[in-house]
C-alpha positions in Angstrom: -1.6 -17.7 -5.2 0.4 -15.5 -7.5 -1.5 -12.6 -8.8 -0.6 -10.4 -11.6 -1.8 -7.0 -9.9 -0.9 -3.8 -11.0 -0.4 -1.1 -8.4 1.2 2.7 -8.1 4.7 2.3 -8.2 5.0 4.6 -5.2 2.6 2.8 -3.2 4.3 -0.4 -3.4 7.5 0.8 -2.6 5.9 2.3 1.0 4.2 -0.8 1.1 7.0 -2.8 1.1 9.2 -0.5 3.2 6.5 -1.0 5.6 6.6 -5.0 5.1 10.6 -5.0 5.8 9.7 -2.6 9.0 7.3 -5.0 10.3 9.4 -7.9 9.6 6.6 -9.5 7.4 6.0 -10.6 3.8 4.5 -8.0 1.2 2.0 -10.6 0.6 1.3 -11.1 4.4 1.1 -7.0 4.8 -1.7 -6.9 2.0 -3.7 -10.1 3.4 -4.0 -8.9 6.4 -4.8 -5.1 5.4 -7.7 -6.5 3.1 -9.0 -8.8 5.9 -9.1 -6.0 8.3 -11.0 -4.2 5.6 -13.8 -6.9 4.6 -14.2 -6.6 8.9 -14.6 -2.5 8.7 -11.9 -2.6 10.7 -8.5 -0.2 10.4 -5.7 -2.1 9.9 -2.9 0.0 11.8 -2.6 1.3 15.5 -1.4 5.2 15.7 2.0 4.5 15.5 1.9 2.5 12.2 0.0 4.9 10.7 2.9 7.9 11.7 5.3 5.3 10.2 3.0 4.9 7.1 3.4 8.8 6.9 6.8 9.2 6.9 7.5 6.5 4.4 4.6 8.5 2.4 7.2 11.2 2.8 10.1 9.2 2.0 8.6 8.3 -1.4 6.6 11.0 -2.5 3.7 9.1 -2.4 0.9 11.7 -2.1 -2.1 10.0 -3.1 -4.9 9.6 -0.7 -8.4 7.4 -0.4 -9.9 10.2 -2.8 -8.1 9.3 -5.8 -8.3 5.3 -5.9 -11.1 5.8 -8.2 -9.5 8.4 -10.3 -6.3 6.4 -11.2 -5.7 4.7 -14.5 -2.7 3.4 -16.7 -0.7 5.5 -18.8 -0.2 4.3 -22.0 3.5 2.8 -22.7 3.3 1.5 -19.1 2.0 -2.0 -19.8 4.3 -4.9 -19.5 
């Protein structure tokens, strides 16, 4: 299903850097992370999670669980 979901623009691009790593879809990545989560499960072994942190790096991206609630959408950024 196609979705019109808006997301940071940082976080998608680690998102999909982490997709093309993997070898997977974006779409694939995000099923199966939500999955995991509905479980109470984590998603990513060690390693993953050292390569989700560099590509944080890479990025800039420096948001954190803590601020999901807190973000909202700057005016003028609509489409």
């Amino acid at each position: 299903m196609q979705t019109g979901v808006r997301l940071e623009k940082r976080l998608v691009k680690v998102l999909k850097a982490l997709a093309e790593h993997r070898d997977m879809s974006l779409g694939d990545l995000i099923e199966g992370i939500v999955l995991h989560a509905f479980e109470g499960q984590s998603p990513f072994s060690p390693a993953t999670l050292e390569t989700i942190g560099q590509l944080k790096r890479i990025y800039g991206l420096e948001l954190g669980a803590a601020d999901s609630h807190r973000l909202t959408e700057r005016k003028g950024e609509g489409g």
